[in-house]
VMD Tcl script that builds the backbone (N, CA, C; Angstrom):
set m [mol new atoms 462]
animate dup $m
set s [atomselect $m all]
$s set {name element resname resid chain x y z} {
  {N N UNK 1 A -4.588 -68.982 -66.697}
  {CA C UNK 1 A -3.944 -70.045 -65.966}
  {C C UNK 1 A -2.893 -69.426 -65.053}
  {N N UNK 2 A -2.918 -69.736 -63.293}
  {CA C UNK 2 A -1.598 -69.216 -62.829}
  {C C UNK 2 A -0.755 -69.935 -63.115}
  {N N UNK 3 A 0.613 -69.448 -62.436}
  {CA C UNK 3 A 2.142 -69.590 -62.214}
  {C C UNK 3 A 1.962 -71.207 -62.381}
  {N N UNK 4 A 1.453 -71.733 -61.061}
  {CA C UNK 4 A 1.403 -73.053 -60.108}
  {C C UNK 4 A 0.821 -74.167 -61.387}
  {N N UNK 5 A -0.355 -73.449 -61.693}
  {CA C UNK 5 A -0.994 -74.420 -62.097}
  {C C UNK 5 A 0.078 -74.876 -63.737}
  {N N UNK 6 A 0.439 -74.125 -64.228}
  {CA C UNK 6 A 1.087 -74.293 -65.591}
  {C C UNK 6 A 1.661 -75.857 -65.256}
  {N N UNK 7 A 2.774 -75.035 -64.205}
  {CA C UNK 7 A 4.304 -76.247 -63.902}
  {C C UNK 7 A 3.532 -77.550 -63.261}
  {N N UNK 8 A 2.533 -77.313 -62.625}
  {CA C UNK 8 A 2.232 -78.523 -61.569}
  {C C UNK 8 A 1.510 -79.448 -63.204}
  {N N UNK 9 A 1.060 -79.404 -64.159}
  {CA C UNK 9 A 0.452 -79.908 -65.256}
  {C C UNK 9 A 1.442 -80.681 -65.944}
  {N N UNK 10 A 2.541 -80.142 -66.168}
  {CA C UNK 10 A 3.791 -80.806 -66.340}
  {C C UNK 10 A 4.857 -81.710 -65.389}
  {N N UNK 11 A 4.530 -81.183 -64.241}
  {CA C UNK 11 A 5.075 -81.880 -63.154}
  {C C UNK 11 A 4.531 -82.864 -63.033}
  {N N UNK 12 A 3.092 -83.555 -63.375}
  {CA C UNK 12 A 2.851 -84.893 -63.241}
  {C C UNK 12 A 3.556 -86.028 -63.876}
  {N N UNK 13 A 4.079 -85.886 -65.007}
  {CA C UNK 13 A 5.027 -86.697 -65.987}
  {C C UNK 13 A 5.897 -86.675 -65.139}
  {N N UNK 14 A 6.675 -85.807 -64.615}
  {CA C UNK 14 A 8.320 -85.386 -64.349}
  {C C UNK 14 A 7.995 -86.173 -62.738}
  {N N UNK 15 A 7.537 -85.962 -61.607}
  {CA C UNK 15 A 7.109 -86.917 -60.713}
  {C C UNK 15 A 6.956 -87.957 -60.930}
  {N N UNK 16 A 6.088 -88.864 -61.538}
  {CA C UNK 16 A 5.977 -90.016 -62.072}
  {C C UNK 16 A 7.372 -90.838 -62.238}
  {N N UNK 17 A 8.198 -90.192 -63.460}
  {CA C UNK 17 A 9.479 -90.897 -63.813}
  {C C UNK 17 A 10.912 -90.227 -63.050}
  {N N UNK 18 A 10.214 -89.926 -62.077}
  {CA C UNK 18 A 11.061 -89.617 -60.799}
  {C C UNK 18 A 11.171 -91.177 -59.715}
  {N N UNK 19 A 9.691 -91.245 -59.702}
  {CA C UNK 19 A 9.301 -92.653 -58.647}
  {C C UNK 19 A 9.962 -93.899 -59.701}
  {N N UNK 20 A 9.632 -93.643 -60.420}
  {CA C UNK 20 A 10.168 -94.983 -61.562}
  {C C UNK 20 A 11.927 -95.069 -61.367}
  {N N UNK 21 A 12.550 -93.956 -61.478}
  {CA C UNK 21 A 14.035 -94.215 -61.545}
  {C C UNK 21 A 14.574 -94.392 -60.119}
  {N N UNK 22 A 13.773 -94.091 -59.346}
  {CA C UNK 22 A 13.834 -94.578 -57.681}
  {C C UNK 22 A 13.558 -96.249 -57.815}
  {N N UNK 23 A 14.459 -96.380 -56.270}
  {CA C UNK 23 A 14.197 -98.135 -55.583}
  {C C UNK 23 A 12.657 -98.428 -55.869}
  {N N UNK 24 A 11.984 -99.239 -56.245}
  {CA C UNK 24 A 10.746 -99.911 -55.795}
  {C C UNK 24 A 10.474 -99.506 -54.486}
  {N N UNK 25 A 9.218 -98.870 -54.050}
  {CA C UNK 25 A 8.731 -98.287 -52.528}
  {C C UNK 25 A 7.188 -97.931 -53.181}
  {N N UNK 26 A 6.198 -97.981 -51.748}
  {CA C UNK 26 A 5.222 -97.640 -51.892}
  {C C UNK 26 A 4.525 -96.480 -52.751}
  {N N UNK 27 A 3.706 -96.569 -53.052}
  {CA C UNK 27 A 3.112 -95.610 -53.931}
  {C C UNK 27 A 3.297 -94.276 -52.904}
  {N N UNK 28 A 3.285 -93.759 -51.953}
  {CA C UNK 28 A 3.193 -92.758 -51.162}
  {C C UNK 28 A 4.553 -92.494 -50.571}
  {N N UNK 29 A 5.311 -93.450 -50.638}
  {CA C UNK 29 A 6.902 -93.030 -50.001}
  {C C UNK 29 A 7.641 -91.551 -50.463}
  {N N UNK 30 A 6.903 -90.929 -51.819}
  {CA C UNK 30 A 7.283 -89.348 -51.566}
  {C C UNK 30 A 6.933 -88.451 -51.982}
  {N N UNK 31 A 6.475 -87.699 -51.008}
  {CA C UNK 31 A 5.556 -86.475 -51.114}
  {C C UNK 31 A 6.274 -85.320 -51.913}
  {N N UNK 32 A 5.617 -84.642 -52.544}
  {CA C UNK 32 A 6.316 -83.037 -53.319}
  {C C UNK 32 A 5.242 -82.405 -52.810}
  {N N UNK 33 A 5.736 -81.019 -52.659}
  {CA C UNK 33 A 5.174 -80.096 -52.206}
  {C C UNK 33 A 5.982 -79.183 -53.316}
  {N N UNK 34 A 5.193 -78.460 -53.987}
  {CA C UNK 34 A 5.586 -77.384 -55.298}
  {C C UNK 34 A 5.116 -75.433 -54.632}
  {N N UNK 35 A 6.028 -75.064 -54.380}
  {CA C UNK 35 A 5.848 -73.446 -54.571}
  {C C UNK 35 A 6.673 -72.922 -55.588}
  {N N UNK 36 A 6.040 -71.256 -56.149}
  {CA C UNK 36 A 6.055 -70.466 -56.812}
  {C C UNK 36 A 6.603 -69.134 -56.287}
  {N N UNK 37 A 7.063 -68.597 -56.193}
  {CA C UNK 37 A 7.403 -67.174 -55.211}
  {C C UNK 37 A 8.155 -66.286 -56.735}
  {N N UNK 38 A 7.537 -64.753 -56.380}
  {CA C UNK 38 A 8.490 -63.683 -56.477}
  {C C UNK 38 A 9.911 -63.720 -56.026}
  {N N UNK 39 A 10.829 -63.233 -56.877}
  {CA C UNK 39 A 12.113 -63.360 -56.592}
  {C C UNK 39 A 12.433 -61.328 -55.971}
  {N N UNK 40 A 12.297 -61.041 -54.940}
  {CA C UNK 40 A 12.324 -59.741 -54.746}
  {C C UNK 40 A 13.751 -59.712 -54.184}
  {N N UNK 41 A 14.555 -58.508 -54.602}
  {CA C UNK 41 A 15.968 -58.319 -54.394}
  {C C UNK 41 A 16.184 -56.843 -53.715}
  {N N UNK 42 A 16.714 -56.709 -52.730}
  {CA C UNK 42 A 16.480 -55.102 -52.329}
  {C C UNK 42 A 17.726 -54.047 -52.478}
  {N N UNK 43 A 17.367 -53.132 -52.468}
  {CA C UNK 43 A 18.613 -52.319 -52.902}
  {C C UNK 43 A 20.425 -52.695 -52.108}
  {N N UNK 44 A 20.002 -53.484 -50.732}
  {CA C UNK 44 A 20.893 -53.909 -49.962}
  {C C UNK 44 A 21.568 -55.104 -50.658}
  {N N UNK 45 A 20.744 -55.720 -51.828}
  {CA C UNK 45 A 21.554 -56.896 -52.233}
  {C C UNK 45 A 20.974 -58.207 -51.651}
  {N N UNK 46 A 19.828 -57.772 -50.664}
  {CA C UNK 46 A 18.802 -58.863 -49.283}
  {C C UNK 46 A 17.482 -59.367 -50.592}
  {N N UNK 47 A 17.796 -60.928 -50.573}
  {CA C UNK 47 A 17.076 -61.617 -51.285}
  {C C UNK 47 A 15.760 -61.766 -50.299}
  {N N UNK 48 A 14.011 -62.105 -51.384}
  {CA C UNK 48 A 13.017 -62.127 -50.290}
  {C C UNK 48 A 12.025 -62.650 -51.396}
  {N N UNK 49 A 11.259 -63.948 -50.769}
  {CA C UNK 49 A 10.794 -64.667 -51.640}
  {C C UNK 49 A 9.112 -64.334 -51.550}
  {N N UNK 50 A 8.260 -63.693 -52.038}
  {CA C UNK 50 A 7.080 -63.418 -51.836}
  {C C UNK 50 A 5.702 -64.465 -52.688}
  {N N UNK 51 A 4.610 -64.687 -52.202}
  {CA C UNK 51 A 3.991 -66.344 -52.633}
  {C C UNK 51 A 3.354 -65.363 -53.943}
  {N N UNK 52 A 3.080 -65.877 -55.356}
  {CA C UNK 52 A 2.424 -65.149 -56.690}
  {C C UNK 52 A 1.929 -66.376 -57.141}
  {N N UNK 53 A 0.968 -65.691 -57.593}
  {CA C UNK 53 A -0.082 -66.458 -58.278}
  {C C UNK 53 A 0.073 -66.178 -59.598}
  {N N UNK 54 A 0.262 -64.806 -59.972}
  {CA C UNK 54 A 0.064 -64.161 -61.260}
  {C C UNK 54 A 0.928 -63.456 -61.134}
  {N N UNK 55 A 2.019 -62.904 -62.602}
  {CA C UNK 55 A 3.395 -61.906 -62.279}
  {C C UNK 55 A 3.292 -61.672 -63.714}
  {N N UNK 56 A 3.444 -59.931 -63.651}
  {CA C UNK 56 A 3.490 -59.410 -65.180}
  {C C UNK 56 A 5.103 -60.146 -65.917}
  {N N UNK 57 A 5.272 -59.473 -67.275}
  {CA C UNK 57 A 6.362 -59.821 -67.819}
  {C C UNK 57 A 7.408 -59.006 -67.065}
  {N N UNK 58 A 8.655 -60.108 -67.064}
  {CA C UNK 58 A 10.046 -59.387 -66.383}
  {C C UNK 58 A 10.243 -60.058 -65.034}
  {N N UNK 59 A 8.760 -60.323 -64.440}
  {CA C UNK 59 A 9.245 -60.678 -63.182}
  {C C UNK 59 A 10.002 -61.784 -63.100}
  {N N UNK 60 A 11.090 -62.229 -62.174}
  {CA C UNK 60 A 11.042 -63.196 -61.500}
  {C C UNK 60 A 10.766 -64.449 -60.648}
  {N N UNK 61 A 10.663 -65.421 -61.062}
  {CA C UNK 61 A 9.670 -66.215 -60.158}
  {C C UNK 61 A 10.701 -67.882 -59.885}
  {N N UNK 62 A 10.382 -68.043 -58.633}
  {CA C UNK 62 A 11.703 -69.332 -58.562}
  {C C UNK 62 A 10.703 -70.267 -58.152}
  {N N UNK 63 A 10.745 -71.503 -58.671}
  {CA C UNK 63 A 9.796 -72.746 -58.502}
  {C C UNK 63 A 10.445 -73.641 -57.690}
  {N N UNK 64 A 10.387 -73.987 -56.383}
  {CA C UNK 64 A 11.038 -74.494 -55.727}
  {C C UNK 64 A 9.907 -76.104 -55.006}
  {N N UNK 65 A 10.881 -76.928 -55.207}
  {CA C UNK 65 A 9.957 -78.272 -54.908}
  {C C UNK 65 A 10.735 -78.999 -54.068}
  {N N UNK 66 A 9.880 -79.186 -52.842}
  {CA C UNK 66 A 10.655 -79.573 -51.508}
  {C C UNK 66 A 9.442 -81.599 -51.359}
  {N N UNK 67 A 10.629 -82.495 -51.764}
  {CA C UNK 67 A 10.693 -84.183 -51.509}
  {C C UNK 67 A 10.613 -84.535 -50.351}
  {N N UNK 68 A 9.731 -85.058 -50.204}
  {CA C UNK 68 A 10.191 -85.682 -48.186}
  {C C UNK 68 A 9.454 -87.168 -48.759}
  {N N UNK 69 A 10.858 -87.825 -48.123}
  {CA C UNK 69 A 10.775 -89.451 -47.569}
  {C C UNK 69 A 9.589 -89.571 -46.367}
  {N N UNK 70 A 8.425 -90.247 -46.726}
  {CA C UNK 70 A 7.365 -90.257 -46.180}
  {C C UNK 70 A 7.220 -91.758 -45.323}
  {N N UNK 71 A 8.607 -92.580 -45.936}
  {CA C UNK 71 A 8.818 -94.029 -45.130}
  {C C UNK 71 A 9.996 -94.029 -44.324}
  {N N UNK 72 A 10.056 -95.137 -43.428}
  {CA C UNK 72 A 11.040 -95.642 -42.784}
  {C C UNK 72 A 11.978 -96.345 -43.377}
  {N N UNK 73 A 12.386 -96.401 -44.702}
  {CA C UNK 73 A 13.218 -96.830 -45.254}
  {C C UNK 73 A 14.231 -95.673 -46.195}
  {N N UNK 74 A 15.354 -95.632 -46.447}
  {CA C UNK 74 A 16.393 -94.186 -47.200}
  {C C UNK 74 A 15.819 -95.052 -48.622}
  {N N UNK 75 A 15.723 -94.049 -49.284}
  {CA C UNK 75 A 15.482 -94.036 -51.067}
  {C C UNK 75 A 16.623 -93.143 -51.628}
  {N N UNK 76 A 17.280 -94.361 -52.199}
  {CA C UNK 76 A 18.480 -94.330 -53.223}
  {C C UNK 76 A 18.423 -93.943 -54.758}
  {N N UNK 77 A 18.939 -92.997 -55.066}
  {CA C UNK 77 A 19.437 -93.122 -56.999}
  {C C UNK 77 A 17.901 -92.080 -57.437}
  {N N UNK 78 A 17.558 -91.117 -56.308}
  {CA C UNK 78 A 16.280 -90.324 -57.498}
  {C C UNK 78 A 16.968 -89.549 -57.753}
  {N N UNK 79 A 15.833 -89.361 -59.435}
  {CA C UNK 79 A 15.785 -88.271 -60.186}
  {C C UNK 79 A 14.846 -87.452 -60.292}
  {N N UNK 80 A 14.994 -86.339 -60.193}
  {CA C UNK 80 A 13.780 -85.511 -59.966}
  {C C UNK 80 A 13.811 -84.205 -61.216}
  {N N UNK 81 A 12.579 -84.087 -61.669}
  {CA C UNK 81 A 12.955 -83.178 -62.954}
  {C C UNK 81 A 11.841 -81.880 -62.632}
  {N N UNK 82 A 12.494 -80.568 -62.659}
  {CA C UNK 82 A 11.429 -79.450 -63.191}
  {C C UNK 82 A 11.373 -78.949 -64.363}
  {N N UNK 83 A 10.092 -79.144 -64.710}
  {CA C UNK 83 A 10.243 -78.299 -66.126}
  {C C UNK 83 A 9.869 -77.160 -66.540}
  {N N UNK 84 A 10.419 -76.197 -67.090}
  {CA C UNK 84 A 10.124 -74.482 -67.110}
  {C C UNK 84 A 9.270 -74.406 -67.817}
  {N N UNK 85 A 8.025 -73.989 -67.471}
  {CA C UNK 85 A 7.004 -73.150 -67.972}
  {C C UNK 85 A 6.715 -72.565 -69.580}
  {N N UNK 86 A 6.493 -73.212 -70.399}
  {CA C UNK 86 A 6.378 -72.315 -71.649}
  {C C UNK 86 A 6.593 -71.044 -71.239}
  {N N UNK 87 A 5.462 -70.305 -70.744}
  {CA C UNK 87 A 5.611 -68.949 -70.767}
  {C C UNK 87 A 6.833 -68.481 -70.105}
  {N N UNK 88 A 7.644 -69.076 -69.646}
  {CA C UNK 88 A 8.741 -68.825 -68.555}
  {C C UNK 88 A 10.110 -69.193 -69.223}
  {N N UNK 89 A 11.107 -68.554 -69.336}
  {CA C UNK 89 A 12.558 -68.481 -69.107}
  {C C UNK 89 A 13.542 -68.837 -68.570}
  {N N UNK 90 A 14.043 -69.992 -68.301}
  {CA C UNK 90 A 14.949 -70.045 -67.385}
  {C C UNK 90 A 16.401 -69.024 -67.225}
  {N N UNK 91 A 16.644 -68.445 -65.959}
  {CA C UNK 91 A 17.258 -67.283 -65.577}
  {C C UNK 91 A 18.914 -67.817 -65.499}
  {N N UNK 92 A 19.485 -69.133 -65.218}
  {CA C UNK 92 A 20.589 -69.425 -65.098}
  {C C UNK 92 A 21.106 -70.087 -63.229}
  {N N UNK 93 A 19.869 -69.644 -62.755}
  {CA C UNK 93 A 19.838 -69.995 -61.483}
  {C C UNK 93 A 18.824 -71.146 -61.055}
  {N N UNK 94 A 19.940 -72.017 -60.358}
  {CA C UNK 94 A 18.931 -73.827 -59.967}
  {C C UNK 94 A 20.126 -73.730 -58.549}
  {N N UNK 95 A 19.136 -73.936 -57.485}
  {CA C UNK 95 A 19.293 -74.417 -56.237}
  {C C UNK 95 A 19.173 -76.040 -56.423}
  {N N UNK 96 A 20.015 -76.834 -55.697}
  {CA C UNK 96 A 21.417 -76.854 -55.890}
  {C C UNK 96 A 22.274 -76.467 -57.235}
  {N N UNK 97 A 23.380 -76.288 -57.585}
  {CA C UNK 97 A 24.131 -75.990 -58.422}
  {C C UNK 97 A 24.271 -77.248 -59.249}
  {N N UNK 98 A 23.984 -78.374 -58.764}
  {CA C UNK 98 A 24.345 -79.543 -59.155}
  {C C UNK 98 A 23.545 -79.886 -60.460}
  {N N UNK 99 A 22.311 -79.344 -60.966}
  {CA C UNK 99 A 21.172 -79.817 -61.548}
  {C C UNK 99 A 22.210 -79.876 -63.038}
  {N N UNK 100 A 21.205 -80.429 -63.795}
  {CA C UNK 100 A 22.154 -80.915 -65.445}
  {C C UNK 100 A 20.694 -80.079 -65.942}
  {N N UNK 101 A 20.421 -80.197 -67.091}
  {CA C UNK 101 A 19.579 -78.957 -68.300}
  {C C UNK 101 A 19.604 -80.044 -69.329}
  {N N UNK 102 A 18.237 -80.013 -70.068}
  {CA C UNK 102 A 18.065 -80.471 -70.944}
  {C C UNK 102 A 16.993 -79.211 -71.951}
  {N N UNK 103 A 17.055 -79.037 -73.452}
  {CA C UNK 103 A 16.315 -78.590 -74.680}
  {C C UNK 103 A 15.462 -79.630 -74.782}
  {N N UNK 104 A 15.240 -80.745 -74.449}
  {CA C UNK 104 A 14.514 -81.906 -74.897}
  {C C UNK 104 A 13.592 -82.871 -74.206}
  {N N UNK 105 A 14.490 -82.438 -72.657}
  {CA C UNK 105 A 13.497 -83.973 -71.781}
  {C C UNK 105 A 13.552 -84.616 -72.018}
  {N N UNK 106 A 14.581 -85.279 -72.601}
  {CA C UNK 106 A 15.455 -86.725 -72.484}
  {C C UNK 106 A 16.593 -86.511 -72.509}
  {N N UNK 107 A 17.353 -85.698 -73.164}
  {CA C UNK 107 A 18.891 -85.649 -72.538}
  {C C UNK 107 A 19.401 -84.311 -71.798}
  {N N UNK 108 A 20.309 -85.166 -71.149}
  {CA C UNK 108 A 20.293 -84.179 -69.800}
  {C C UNK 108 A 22.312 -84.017 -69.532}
  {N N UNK 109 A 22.833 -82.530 -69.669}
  {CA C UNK 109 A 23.966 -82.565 -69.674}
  {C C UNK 109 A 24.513 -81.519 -68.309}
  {N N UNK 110 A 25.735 -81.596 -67.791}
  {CA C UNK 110 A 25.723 -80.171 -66.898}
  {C C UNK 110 A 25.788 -78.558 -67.917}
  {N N UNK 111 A 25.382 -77.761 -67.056}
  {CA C UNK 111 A 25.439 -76.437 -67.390}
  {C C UNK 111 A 26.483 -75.151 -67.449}
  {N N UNK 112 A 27.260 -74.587 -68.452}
  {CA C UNK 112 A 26.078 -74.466 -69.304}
  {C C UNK 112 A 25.379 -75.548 -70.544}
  {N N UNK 113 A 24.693 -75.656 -70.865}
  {CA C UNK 113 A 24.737 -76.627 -72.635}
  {C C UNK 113 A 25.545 -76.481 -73.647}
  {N N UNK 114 A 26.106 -77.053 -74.497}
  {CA C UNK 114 A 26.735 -76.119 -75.635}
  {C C UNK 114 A 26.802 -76.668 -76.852}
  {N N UNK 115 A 26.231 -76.452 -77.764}
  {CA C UNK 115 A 26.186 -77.247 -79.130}
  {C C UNK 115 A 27.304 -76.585 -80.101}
  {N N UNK 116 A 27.561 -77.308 -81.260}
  {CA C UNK 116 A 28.569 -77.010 -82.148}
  {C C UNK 116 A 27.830 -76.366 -83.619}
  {N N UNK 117 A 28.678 -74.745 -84.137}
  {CA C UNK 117 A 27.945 -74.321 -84.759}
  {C C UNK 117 A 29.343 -73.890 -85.189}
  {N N UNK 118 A 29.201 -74.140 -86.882}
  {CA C UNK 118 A 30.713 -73.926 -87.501}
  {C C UNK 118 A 31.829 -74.136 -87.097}
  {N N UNK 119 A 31.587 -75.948 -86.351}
  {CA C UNK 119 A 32.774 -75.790 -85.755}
  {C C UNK 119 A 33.280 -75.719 -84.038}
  {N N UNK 120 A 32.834 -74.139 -83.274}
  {CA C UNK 120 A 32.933 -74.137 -82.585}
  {C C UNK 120 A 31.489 -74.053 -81.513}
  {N N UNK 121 A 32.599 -74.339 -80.308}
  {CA C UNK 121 A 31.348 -74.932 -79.182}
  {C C UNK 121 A 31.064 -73.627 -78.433}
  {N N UNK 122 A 29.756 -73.557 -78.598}
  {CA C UNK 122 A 29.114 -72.043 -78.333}
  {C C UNK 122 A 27.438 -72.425 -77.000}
  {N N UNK 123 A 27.620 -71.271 -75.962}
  {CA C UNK 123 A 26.317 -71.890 -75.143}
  {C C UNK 123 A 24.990 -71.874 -75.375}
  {N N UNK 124 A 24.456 -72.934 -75.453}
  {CA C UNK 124 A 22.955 -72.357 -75.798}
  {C C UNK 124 A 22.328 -71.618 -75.146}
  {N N UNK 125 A 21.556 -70.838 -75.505}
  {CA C UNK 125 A 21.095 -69.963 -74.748}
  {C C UNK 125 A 19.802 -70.218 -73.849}
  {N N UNK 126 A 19.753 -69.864 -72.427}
  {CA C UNK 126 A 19.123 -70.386 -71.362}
  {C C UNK 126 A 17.268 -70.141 -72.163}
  {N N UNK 127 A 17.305 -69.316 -72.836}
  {CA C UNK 127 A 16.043 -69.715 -73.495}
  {C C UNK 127 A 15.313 -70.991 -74.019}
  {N N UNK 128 A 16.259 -71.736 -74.572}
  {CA C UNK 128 A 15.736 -73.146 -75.237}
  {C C UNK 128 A 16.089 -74.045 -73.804}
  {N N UNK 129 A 16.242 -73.961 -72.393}
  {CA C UNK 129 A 16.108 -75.116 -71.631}
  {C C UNK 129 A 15.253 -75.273 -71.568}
  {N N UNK 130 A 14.377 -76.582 -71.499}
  {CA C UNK 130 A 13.192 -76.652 -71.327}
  {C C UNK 130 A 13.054 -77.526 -69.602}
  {N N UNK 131 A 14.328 -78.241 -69.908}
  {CA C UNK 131 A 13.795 -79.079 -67.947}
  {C C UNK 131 A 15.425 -79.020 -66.910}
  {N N UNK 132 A 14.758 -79.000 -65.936}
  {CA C UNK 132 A 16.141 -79.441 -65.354}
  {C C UNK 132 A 15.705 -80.164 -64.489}
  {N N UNK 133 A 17.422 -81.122 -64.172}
  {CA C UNK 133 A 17.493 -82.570 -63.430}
  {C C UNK 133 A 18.226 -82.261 -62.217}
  {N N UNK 134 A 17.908 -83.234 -61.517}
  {CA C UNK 134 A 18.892 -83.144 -59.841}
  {C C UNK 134 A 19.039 -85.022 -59.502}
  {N N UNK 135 A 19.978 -85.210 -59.450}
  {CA C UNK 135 A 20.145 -86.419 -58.968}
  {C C UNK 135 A 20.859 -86.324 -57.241}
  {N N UNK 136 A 19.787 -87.017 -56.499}
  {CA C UNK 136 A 19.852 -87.197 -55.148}
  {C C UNK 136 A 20.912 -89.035 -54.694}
  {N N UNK 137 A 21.672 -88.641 -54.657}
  {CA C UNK 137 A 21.685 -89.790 -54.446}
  {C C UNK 137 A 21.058 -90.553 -53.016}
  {N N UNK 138 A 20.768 -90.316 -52.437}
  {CA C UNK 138 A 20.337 -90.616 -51.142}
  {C C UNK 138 A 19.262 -89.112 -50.028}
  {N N UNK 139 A 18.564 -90.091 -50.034}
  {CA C UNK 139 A 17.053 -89.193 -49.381}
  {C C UNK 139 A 16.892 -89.988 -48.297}
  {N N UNK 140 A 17.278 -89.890 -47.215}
  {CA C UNK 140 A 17.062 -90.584 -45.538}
  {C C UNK 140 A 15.769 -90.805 -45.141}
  {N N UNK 141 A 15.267 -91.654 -44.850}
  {CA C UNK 141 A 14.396 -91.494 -44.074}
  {C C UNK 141 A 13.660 -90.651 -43.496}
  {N N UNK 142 A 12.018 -90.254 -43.432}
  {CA C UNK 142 A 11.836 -89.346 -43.077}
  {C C UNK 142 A 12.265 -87.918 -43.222}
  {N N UNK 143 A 12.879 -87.803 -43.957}
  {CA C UNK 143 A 13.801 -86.503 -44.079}
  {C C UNK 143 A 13.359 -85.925 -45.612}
  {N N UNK 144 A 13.738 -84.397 -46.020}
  {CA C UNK 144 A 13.869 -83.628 -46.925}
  {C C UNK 144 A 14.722 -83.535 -47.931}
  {N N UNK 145 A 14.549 -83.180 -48.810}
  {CA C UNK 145 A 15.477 -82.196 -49.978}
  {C C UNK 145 A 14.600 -81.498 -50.438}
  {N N UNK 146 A 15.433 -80.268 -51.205}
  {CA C UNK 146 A 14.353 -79.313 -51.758}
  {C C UNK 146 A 15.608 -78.884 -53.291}
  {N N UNK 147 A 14.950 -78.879 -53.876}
  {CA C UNK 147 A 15.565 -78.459 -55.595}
  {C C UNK 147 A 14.561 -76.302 -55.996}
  {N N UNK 148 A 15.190 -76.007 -56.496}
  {CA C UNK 148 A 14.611 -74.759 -57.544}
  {C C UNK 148 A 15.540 -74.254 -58.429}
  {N N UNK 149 A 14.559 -73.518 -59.164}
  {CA C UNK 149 A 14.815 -72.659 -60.502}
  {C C UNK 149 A 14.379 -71.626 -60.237}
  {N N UNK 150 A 14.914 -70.516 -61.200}
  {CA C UNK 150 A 14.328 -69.309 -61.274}
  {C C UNK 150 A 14.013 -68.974 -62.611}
  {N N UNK 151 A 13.128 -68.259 -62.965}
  {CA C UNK 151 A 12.831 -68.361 -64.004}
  {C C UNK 151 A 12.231 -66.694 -64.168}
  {N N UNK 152 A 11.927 -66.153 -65.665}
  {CA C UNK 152 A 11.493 -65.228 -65.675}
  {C C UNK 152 A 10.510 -64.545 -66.928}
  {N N UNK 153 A 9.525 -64.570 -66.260}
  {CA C UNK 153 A 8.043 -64.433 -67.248}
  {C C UNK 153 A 8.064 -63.635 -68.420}
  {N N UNK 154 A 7.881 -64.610 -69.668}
  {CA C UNK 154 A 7.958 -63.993 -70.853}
  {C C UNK 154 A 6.732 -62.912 -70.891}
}
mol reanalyze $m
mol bondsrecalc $m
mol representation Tube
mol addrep $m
């Protein structure tokens, strides 16, 4: 199974109750478009996103999903969820900064997470995220947003 196909299998749920927590609008009012890329970093510190299908363990890979308002009307109050890959890791990095993390896919807190263990409040570790959230409040007309993660292949 590639990269794409894993997340896009899971992404049908997470789309779905994306349109649901959105205004009432046509079945087509918003398109996703899902890429996968290599996260390549060069000795200069010059970030460079290359398209993978397939990536041994270690690599890097950032799942980036770009929304476009496909009507003439602004869509208010979405939620949009990615969810990391079994085989995949989340790295600590989500374009925008804004996204919240959930272990569960239903609750959703900002980052880092932190549960209570003897007491004190300690971070969970980016291993057990399983989804992350972005709340848009407003998507214009015709227009874009784009959300990602990075993640890194067990």
């Amino acid at each position: 199974m590639t990269i794409l196909t894993t997340l896009r299998s899971a992404l049908f749920v997470s789309i779905t109750s994306a349109l649901l927590l959105s205004v009432a609008h046509a079945d087509d009012a918003l398109k996703m478009e899902l890429t996968a890329n290599k996260v390549v970093k060069t000795p200069e510190g010059k970030v460079s996103y290359l398209p993978v299908s397939t990536a041994p363990k270690g690599t890097v890979i950032q799942y980036r999903a770009n929304y476009t308002n496909t009507i003439n009307q602004d869509i208010n109050d979405l939620a949009v969820v990615l969810p990391i890959p079994a085989n995949m890791v989340f790295n600590g990095e989500a374009m925008p900064a804004s996204a919240q993390a959930s272990i569960d896919g239903k609750n959703y807190a900002e980052m880092p997470l932190m549960r209570r263990v003897n007491g004190k409040l300690v971070p969970i570790p980016y291993s057990e995220y399983r989804t992350l959230r972005w709340n848009i409040k407003l998507l214009p007309a015709k227009k874009s947003a784009a959300v990602a993660l990075n993640t890194v292949v067990q």
